[in-house]
N, C-alpha and C positions, 0 to 999 in steps of 0.2 A: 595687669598689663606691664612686664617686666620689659626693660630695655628702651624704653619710650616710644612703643607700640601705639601707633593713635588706632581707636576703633573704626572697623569697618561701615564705608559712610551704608546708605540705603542704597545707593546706585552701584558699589561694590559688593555690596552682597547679592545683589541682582545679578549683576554679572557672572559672579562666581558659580549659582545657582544655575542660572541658564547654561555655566561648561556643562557641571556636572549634568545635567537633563541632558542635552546633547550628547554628551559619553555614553548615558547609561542608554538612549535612542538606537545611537549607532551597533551600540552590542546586541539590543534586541533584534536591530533589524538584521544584522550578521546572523543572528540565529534562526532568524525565521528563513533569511534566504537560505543556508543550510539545512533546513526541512524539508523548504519546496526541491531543491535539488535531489536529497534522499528518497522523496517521491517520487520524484519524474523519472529517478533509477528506477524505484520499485515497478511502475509501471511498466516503463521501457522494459524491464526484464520480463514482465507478465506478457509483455505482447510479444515476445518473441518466442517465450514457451507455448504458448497458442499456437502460432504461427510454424513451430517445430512440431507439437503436435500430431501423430500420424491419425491418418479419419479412421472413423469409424469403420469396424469389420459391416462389411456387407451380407454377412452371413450370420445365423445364430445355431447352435447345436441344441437340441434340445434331448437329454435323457430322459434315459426310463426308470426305472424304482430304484434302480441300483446305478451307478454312477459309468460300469463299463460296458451298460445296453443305450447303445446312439439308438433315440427312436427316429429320429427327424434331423435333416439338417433344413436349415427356411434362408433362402434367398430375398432380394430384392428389399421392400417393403415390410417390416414386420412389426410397427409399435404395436399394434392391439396385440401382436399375440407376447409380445416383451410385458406390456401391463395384465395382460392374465396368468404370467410367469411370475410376473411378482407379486399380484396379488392371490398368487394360488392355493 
């Protein structure tokens, strides 16, 4: 202890302590808040691409052996015949 530095009593390094926890608190929670906001972007963007989204064709084509014989085209209703397309 150069200069005539008295040591740090017990209640001074308490204190000091307690800054530093506090500092290093506030930085975490800056970053956390920071995250939540980068989410609630990503989100907000998700739902807007949804929401842009155009629906689903109401129709489906279905070919023949060869790609430029249309057998079918299927209006209205069509998963069963979409799931035995795909699992065909």
């Amino acid at each position: 202890m150069s200069g005539g530095e008295q040591p740090l009593s017990r209640l001074d390094a308490l204190r000091f302590t307690r800054r530093v926890v506090a500092q290093q608190a506030a930085r975490q929670l800056a970053l956390i808040d920071r995250w939540i906001a980068d989410e609630e972007q990503r989100q907000a963007a998700g739902h807007r691409g949804k929401e842009r989204r155009p629906e689903p064709a109401q129709w489906l084509i279905q070919y023949g052996l060869n790609r430029s014989n249309v057998d079918a085209v299927h209006t209205g209703t069509f998963h069963s015949l979409r799931r035995a397309l795909s699992s065909g």
